[in-house]
N, C-alpha and C positions, 0 to 999 in steps of 0.2 A: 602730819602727813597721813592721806587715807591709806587707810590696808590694803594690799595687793587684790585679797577673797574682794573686800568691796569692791573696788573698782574693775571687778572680771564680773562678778552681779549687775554690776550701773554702768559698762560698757556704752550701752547706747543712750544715754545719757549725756556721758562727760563729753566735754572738747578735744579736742586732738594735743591743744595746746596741757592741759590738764595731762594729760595722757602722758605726753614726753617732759612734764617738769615731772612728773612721779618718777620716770624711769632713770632719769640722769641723776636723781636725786639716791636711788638707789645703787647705780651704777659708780659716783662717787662714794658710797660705804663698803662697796666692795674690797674684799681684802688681795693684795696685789698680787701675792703668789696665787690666791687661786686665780686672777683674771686671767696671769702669763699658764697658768693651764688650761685654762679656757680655749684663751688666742691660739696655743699651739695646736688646739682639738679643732678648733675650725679648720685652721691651717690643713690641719692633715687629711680633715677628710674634705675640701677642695680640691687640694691637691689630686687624689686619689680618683676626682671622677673623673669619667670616660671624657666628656665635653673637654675637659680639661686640660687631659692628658694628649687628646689627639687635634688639637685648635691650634692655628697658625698664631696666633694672638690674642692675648685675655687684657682686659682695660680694666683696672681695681683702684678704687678711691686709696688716698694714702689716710690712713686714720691720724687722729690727732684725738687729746683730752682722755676721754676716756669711754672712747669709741672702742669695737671687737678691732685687738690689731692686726696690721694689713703689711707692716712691717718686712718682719721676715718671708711671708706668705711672696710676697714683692719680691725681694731675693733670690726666692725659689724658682720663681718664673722666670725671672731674670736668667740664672743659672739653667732652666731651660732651654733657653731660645725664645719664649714668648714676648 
C-alpha cells in the first residue's frame, strides 16, 4: 500500500480509481470506536449548521460499509421534521 505523504506529493499523477482503493483500504483499518466518534462529530456539526437548521428538507445518502455514517445523523432529522 503507497503512503498517504506519497500519494498527497503524486496527486496529480494517480487515478481517481488508485485514489479511492487507498482510502477504503484505509477506512477499513480504521478502529471502530474511533470511526462511531468520528460519525457522531460530523453528525453534530451538520446538525448545528444554519442551512440546516432552518431548511424545510435535507436529502442524505443512507451510509453503508464503511462509509462516514449517516445513520443517526438520519434520525435526527427525522426527529426534526426534515
Amino acid at each position: 500500500m503507497v503512503p498517504l505523504r506519497t500519494l498527497v506529493k503524486n496527486m496529480e499523477m494517480l487515478e481517481k480509481s488508485e485514489i479511492r482503493k487507498y482510502i477504503k483500504e484505509k477506512r477499513k483499518q480504521l478502529d471502530s470506536a474511533l470511526k462511531e466518534q468520528w460519525d457522531e462529530s460530523i453528525c453534530r456539526k451538520v446538525l448545528s449548521m444554519y442551512e440546516i437548521r432552518h431548511s424545510f428538507c435535507v436529502y442524505c445518502y443512507v451510509s453503508f460499509d464503511q462509509e462516514a455514517g449517516t445513520h443517526k445523523l438520519i434520525e435526527y432529522l427525522i426527529d426534526m421534521g426534515k
